[in-house]
C-alpha positions, 0 to 999 in steps of 0.5 A, spaced: 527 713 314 534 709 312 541 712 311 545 709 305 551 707 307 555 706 301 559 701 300 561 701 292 567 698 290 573 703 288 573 701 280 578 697 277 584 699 275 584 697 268 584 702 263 578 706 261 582 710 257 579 708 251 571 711 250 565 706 249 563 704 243 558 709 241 551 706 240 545 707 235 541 713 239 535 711 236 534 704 238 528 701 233 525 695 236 520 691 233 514 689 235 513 683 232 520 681 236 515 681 242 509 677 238 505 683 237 501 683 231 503 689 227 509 686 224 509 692 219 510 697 224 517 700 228 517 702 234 523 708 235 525 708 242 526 716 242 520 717 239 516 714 244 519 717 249 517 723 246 510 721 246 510 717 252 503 718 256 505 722 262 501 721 269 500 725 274 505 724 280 501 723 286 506 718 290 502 714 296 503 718 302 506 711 305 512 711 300 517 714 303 520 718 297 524 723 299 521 730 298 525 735 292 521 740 296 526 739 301 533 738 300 536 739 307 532 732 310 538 726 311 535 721 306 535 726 300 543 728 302 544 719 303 541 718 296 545 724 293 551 721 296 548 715 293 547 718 286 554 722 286 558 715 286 555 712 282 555 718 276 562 718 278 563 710 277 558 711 271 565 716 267 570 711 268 567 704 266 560 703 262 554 702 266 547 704 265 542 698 267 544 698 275 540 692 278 538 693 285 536 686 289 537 683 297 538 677 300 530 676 303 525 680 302 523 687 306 531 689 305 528 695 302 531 695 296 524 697 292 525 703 297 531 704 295 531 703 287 525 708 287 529 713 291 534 713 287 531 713 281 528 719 283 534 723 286 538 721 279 531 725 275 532 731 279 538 732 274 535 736 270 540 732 263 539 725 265 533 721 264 532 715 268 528 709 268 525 705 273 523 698 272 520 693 276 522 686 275 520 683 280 513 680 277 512 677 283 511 683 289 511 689 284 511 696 288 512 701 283 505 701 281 503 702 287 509 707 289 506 712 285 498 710 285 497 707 278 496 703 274 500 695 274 497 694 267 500 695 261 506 693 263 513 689 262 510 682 262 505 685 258 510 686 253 514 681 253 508 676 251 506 681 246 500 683 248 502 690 248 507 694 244 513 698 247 509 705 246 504 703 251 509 700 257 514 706 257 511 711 261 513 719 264 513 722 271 509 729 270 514 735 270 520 729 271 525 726 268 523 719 270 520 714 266 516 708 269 515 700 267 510 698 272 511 690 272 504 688 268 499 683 269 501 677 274 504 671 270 505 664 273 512 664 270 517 670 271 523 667 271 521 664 263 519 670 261 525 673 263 530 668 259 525 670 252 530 673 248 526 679 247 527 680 254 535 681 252 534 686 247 528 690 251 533 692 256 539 693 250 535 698 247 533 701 254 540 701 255 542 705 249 536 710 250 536 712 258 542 715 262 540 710 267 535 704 267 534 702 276 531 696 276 527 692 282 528 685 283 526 680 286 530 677 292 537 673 290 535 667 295 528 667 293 528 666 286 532 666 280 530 673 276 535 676 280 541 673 278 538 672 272 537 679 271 544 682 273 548 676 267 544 682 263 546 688 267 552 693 267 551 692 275 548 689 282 547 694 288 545 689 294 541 692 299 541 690 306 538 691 313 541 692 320 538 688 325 534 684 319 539 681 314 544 676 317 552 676 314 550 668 311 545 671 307 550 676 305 553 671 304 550 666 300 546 673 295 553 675 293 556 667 292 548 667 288 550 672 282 553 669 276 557 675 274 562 680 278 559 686 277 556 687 284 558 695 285 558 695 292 552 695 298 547 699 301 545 699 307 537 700 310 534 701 317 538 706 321 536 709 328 532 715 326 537 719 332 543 717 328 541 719 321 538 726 323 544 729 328 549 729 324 545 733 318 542 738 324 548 739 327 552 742 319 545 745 316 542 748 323 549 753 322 548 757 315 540 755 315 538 761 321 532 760 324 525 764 323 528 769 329 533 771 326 532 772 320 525 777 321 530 780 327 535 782 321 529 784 317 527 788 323 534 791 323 535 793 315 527 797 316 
């Protein structure tokens, strides 16, 4: 497991007093943007996240989520740390699409966007998206076991409409888009400008939309991505990612909305000690709690 060293950027001292405009809550999208067939008929973003099709969840035992049953383990308290920076960040300046990327491959940014994404729907008035745009290495489908199709490509070439792409964890506030069907032209469909209102209207509908991105200096689709987002979060491995690629991803975006750094792959001894030690005093073990037990009798 990783601990998640957060590294985001103090905000900008510009002022932030005025409000964000307030935007259209029912965000109607039209299907004949994408090309499907049915041009009389207007999807409200709202209603289908009413009627979005729930799936159990039942996430691969080799995903590394972090377990809501247990809340005193280090990785869940390293990613509500995570999530509470972020939500504080989110009151002083708009942002609500976060892109979350790494300079190569097997970084743990998918690892990294799930858990998130997962942490931030335990908040019982937030509802989250967890997008995968990485048409090339799709996880998320295979994170939670379901079904890669229908999913965003499938949508953006018009072969299904956005109510069938739009998915909900059962008893969570996470909703999901897998990747879809695999295309030969990621990056073409990601300059389409369906792809631009896609992600304004999600914007408009969700507290947070997570998105997976393919690796900066692997392809283009994430900084093409990030010019379309509120903000970019890199992750980075110790022992793997070098400072050059640092480097080279951060000079790649094309936008200065880069919020900060995480970083993946800490010693598994470091991670824990620190959590023991703090948690082990107000958690008594099972001794002591049936010797009180014993004494109360």
């Amino acid at each position: 497991m990783s601990r998640v060293h957060d590294a985001l950027r103090k905000a900008t001292h510009e002022s932030h007093d005025l409000p964000e405009p307030v935007r259209q809550s029912a965000t109607v999208v039209q299907d004949a943007l994408s090309g499907v067939k049915n041009e009389s008929t207007l999807e409200s973003v709202r209603d289908i996240l009413v009627n979005a099709e729930v799936l159990p969840y039942t996430p691969s035992p080799e995903a590394l989520l972090v377990n809501p049953s247990k809340p005193r383990e280090a990785p869940g308290e390293e990613f509500r740390t995570l999530r509470t920076r972020l939500n504080h960040l989110q009151t002083m300046q708009p942002l609500k699409t976060l892109v979350v990327s790494s300079a190569s491959p097997a970084e743990g940014k998918s690892f990294t966007s799930t858990n998130l994404a997962l942490t931030q729907a335990q908040l019982t008035d937030k509802r989250v998206l967890l997008a995968d745009f990485d048409f090339r290495r799709p996880t998320v489908d295979k994170t939670f076991q379901i079904s890669a199709t229908p999913g965003i490509t499938d949508y953006l070439r018009g072969l299904q409409p956005l109510s069938k792409v739009i998915r909900k964890i059962d008893k969570t506030n996470l909703y999901v888009m897998t990747a879809g069907e695999a295309v030969p032209n990621p990056l073409e469909l990601l300059n389409l400008k369906v792809c631009k209102l896609l992600l304004d209207s999600l914007r408009d509908n969700f507290d947070w939309v997570i998105i997976d991105s393919p690796p900066l200096l692997f392809a283009a689709d994430g900084n093409l991505l990030s010019t379309m987002c509120d903000g970019t979060m890199l992750v980075v491995r110790i022992g793997s990612t070098t400072f050059d690629a640092v480097t080279r991803a951060l000079q790649s975006l094309c936008e200065n909305n880069v919020l900060g750094i995480v970083v993946n792959g800490a010693r598994r001894g470091e991670l824990y000690s620190k959590y023991t030690y703090y948690h082990d005093y107000y958690a008594p073990d099972a001794a002591k709690e049936e010797a009180a037990a014993a004494d109360q009798a």
